[in-house]
VMD Tcl script that draws the C-alpha trace (Angstrom):
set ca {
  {197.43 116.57 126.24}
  {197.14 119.60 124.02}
  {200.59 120.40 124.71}
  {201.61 117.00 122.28}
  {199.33 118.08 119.35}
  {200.75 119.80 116.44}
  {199.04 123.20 115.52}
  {196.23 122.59 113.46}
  {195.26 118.95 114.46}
  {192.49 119.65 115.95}
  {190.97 121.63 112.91}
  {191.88 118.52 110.93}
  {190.78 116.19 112.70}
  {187.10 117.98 112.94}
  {187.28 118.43 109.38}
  {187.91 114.69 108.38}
  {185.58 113.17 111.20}
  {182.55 115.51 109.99}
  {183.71 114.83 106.22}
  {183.66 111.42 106.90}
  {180.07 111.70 108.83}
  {178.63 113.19 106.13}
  {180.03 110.62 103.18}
  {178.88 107.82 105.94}
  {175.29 109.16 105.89}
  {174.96 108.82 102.15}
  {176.87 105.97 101.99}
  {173.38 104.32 104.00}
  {170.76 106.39 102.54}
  {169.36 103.56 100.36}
  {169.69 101.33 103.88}
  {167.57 103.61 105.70}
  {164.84 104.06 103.39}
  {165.11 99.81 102.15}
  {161.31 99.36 103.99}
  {159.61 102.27 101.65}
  {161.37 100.90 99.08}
  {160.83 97.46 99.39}
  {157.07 98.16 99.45}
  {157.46 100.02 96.59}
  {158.49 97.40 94.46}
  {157.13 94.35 95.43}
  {160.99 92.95 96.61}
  {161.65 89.56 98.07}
  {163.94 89.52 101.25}
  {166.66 88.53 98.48}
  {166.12 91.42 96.16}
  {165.62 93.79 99.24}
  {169.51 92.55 100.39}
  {171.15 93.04 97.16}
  {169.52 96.70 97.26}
  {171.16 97.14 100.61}
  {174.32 96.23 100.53}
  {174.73 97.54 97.04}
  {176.61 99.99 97.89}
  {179.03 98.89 100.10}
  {180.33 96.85 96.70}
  {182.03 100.10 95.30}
  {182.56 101.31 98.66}
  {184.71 98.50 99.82}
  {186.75 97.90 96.42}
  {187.21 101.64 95.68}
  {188.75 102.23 99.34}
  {192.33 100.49 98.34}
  {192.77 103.01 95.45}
  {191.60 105.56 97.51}
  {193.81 105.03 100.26}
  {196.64 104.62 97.70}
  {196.03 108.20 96.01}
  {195.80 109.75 99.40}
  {198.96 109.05 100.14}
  {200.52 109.89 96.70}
  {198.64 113.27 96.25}
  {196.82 114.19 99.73}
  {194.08 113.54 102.08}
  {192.74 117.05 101.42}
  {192.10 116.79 97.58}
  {191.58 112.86 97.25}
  {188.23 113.48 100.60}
  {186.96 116.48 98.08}
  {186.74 115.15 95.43}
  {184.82 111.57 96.44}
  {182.40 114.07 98.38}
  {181.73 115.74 95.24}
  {181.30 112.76 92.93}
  {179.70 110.59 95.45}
  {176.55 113.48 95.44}
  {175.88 112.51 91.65}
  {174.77 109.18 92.34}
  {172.35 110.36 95.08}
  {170.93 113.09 93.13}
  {170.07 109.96 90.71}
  {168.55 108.03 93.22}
  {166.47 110.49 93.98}
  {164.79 110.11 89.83}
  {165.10 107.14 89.77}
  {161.77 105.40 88.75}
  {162.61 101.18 88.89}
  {164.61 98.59 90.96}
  {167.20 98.20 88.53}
  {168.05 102.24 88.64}
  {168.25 101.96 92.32}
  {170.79 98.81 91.64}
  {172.99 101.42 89.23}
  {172.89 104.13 91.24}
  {173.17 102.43 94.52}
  {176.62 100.98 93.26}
  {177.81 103.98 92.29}
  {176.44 105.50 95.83}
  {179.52 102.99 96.94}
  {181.96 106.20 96.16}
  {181.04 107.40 99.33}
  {182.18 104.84 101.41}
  {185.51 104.70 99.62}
  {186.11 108.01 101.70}
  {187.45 105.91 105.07}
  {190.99 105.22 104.26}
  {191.46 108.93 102.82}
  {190.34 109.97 106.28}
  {192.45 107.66 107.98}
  {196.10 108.92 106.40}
  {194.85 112.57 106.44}
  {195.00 112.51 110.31}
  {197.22 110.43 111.87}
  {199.66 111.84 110.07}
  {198.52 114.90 112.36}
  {199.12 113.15 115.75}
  {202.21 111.47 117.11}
  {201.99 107.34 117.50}
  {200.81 107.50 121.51}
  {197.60 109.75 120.38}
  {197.21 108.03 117.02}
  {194.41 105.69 118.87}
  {192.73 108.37 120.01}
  {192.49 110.28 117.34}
  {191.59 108.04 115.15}
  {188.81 106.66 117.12}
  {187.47 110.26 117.22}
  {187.70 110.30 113.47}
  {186.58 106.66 113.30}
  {182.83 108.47 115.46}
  {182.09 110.00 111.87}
  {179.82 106.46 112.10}
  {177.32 108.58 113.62}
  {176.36 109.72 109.60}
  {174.97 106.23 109.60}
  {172.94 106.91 112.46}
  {172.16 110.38 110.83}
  {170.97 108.40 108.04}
  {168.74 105.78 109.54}
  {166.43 107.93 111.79}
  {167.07 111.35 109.60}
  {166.27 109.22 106.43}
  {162.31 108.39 107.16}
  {161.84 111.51 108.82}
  {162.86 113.55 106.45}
  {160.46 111.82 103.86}
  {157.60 111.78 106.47}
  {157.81 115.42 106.39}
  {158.22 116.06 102.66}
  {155.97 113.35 102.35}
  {157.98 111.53 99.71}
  {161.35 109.56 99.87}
  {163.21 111.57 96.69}
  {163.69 114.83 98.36}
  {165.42 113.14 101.02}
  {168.28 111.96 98.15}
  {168.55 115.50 96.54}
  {169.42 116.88 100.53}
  {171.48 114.72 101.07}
  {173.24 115.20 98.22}
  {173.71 118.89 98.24}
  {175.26 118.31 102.07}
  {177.85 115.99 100.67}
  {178.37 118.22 97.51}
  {178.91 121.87 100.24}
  {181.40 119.98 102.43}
  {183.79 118.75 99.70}
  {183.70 122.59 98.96}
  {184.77 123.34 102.64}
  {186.73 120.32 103.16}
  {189.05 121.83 99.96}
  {188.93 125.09 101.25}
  {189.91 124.44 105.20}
  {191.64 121.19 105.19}
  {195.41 121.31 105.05}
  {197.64 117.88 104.73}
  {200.47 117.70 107.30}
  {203.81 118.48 106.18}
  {206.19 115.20 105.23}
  {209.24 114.86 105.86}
  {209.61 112.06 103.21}
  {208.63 112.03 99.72}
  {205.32 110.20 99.01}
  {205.19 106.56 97.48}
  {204.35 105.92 94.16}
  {201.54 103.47 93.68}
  {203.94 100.70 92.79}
  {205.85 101.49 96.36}
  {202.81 101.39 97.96}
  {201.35 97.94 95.77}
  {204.41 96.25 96.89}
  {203.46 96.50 100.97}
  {200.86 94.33 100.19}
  {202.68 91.93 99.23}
  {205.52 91.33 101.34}
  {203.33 91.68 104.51}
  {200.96 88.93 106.12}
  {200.01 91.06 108.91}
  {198.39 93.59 106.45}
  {195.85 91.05 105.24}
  {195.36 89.46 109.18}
  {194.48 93.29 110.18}
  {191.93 93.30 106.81}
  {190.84 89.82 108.28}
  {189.99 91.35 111.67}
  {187.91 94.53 110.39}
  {186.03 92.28 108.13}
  {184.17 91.21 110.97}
  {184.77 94.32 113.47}
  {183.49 97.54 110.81}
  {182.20 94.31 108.25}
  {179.67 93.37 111.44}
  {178.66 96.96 112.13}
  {178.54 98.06 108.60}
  {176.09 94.95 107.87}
  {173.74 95.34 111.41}
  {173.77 99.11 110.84}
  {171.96 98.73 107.51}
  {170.15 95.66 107.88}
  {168.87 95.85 111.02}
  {165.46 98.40 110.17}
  {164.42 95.47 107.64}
  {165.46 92.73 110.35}
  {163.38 94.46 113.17}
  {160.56 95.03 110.91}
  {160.29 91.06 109.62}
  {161.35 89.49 113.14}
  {159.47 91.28 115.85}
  {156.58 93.34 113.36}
  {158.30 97.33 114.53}
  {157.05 100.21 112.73}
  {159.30 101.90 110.67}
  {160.26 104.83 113.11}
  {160.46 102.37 116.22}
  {162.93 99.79 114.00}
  {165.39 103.31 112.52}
  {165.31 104.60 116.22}
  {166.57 101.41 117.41}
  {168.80 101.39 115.19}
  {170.34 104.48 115.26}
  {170.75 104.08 118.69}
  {172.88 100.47 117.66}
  {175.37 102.76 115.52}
  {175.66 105.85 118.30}
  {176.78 103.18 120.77}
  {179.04 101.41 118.61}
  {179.87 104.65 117.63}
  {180.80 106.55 120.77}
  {182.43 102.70 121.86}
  {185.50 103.53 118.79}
  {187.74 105.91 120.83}
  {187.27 104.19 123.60}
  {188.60 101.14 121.78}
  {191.80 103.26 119.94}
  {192.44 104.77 123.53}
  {192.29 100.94 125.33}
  {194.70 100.24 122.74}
  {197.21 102.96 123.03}
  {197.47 101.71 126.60}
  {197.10 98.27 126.73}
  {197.84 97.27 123.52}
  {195.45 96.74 120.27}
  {195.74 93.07 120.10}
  {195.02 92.62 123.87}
  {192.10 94.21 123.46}
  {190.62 92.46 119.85}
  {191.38 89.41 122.14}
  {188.64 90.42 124.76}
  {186.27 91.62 121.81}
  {186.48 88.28 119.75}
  {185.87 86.43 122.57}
  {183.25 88.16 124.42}
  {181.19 89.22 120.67}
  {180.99 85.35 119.77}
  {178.80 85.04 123.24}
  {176.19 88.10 122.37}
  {176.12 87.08 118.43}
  {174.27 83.59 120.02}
  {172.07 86.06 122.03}
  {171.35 87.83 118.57}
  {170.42 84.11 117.64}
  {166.96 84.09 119.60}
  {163.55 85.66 118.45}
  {162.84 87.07 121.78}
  {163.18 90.39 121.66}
  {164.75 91.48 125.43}
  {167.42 88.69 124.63}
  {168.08 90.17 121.09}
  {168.38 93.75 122.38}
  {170.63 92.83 125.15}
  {172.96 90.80 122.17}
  {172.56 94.06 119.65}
  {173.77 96.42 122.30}
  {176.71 93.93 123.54}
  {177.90 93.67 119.61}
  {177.63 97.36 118.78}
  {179.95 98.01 122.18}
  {182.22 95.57 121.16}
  {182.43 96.18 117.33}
  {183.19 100.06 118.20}
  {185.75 99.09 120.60}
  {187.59 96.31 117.86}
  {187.16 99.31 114.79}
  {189.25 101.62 117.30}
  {191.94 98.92 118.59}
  {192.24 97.61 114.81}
  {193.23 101.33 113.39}
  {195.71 101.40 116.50}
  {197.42 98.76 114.94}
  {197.87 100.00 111.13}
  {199.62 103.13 111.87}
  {201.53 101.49 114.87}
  {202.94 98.66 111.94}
  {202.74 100.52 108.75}
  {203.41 104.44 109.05}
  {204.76 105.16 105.87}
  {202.22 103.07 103.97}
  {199.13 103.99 106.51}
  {196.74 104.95 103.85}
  {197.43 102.16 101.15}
  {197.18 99.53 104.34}
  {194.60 100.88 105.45}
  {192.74 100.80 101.91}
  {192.88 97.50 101.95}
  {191.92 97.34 105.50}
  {188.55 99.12 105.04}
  {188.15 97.10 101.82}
  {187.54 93.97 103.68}
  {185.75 95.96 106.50}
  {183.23 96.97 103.59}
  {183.21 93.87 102.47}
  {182.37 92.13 106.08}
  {179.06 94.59 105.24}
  {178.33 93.30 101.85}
  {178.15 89.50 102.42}
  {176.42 89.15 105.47}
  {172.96 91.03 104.65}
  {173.11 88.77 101.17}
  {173.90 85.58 103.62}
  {170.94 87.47 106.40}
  {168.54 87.84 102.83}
  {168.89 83.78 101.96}
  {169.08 82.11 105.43}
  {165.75 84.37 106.04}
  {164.27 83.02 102.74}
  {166.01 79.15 103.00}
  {164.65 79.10 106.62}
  {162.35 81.46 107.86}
  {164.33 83.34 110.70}
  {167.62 84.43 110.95}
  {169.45 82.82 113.79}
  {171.74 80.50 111.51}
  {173.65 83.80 110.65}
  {174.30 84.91 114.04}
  {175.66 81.62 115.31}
  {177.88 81.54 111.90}
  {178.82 85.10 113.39}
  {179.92 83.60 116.74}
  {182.01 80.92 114.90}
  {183.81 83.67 112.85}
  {184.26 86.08 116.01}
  {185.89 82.63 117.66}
  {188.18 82.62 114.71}
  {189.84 85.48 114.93}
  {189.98 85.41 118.65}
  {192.45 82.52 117.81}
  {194.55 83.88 115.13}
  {195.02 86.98 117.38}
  {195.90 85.12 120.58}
  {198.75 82.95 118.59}
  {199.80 84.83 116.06}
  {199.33 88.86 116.64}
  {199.76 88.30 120.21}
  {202.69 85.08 120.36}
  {204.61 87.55 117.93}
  {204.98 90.53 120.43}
  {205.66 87.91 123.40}
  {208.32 86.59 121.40}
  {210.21 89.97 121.06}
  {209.42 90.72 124.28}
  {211.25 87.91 125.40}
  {213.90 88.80 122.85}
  {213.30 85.28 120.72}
  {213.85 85.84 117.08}
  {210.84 87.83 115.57}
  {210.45 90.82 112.91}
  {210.38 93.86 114.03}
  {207.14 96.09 113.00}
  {209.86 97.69 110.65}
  {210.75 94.57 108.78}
  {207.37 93.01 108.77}
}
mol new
graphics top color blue
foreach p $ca { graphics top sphere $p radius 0.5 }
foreach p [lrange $ca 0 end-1] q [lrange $ca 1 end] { graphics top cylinder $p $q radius 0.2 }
display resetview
């Protein structure tokens, strides 16, 4: 397998995935410490979701721009420089002194989740279109920052014995790997010039499966994205966990979802990415209605089915995008992630009402299921019907033509 690699891949594609670890874990610092800081300030489950999923705002919308300037100037400088700006905001956070500053510097937090797409052109432009899955679901494990963030987060402030510090650390890890990021990284050569942003713009519009793929990792990253960060609050209200018992859990969610994405982009490279969403959508509308009760063996046994599944559909949904799009991977795959951030901004502001409008949250889970069914059906007959037709040779467009 080493054999098909070019030389340097595998330094790249260490580089990105930790790069992309890192801007994950400050991406969800505000997530992980949303109890303490809830408490703080007197916040309603409302106010206590818009402070959450904050960030993912900027995060989502700043990933098609992102992706687009990646592939007009580089992976390599377009990565540094969001891990360098994306420390301001956390430095911020950390002196900031009302809910409202967290609400201005959590938005602007957002910059480091615009990182994804970057990562995404950088290095599958390293590997040849049968390892593409792979590799990407080894860069797509840089989830694990989340994880980092969730249980690092509260212990880190138990030992300083206040939550700032843990922003200013944070920070200064984001601000030293843009440094080394610049320094190490390399962009593969092209053998083509790069688009301009007009070139790249006009993919977007001439291609319906572009905006199905952004449809699919709405829920598939969208879902983790949202249960990643709103699940210490949700274990807290529902079932009455301490603080360290809910982030444990909870890092343990985004490790298996986590460790579940190359698994997914290698199930893909062999069987196919679509074949595999198919199983995913199917199968994550059943443990969503598990998510549904208040029992907690019932809910843990529907948590660990959805992070499995979500992991596998992020990996089999970035098998696609290079696989239909590999001159345009980064600006598709900007607008990709943009909806995938955006499947993590709605939901814990829908989780945050339905918890307020009814007491619990098992309307959002079943809404879940319904969504997961949804896709399940545009991928059978459309994603799916398409390659059967050219299989069979009926008239179709090719992956080229879209």
């Amino acid at each position: 397998m080493k054999g098909t690699f070019r030389p340097g891949a595998i330094r790249a594609l260490f580089l990105s995935t930790t790069a992309f670890a890192i801007s994950f874990a400050v991406w969800g610092l505000i997530a992980a410490l949303a109890p303490t800081l809830a408490q703080l300030y007197g916040l309603s489950a409302t106010e206590k979701s818009l402070m959450i999923a904050i960030p993912v705002l900027l995060g989502s919308l700043g990933r098609l721009p992102a992706g687009m300037l990646a592939d007009r100037f580089g992976g390599r400088k377009v990565f540094a420089v969001l891990l360098a700006v994306s420390a301001l905001p956390a430095f911020g956070l950390g002196l900031s002194t009302s809910y409202a500053q967290l609400l201005l510097f959590g938005f602007f937090l957002g910059l480091a989740g615009a990182t994804f797409p970057v990562g995404v052109g950088f290095t599958s432009k390293w590997f040849p279109p049968e390892r593409q899955g792979f590799a990407l679901g080894i860069y797509g494990m840089g989830n694990i920052g989340q994880s980092l963030a969730v249980f690092g987060a509260p212990v880190l402030a138990l030992f300083f014995g206040d939550w700032r510090p843990v922003f200013f650390v944070f920070a200064a890890v984001a601000l030293l790997w843009a440094v080394v990021f610049y320094l190490f990284a390399r962009d593969a050569a092209a053998a083509a010039q790069p688009p301009t942003l007009a070139e790249s713009l006009s993919v977007l519009r001439r291609s319906p499966l572009a905006w199905i793929f952004a449809l699919f990792y709405f829920l598939t990253f969208g879902g983790f994205v949202a249960l990643s960060i709103y699940l210490p609050t949700l274990l807290r209200e529902e079932f009455a966990l301490a603080a360290t018992d809910a982030g444990a859990r909870t890092a343990g969610f985004v490790v298996l979802a986590t460790l579940m994405r190359p698994v997914g982009g290698l199930a893909a490279d062999r069987y196919g990415g679509a074949r595999v969403l198919a199983w995913v959508f199917g199968l994550l509308a059943a443990v969503a209605l598990l998510m549904s009760t208040q029992w907690m063996p019932t809910f843990t046994v529907g948590a660990l089915g959805a992070a499995t599944l979500l992991g596998l559909g992020n990996g089999a949904v970035f098998k696609l995008v290079p696989q239909y799009f590999p001159k345009e991977t980064g600006t598709v795959t900007g607008l990709v992630g943009a909806f995938g951030g955006l499947g993590g901004f709605f939901p814990p502001l829908a989780l945050g009402l339905i918890r307020d409008a009814t007491g619990s949250y098992a309307l959002g889970f079943v809404l879940l299921a319904l969504f997961a069914l949804g896709c399940f059906a545009i991928d059978r007959f459309v994603i799916m019907g398409r390659d059967e037709a050219a299989r069979k040779g009926a008239p179709a467009k090719t992956p080229a033509a879209r």
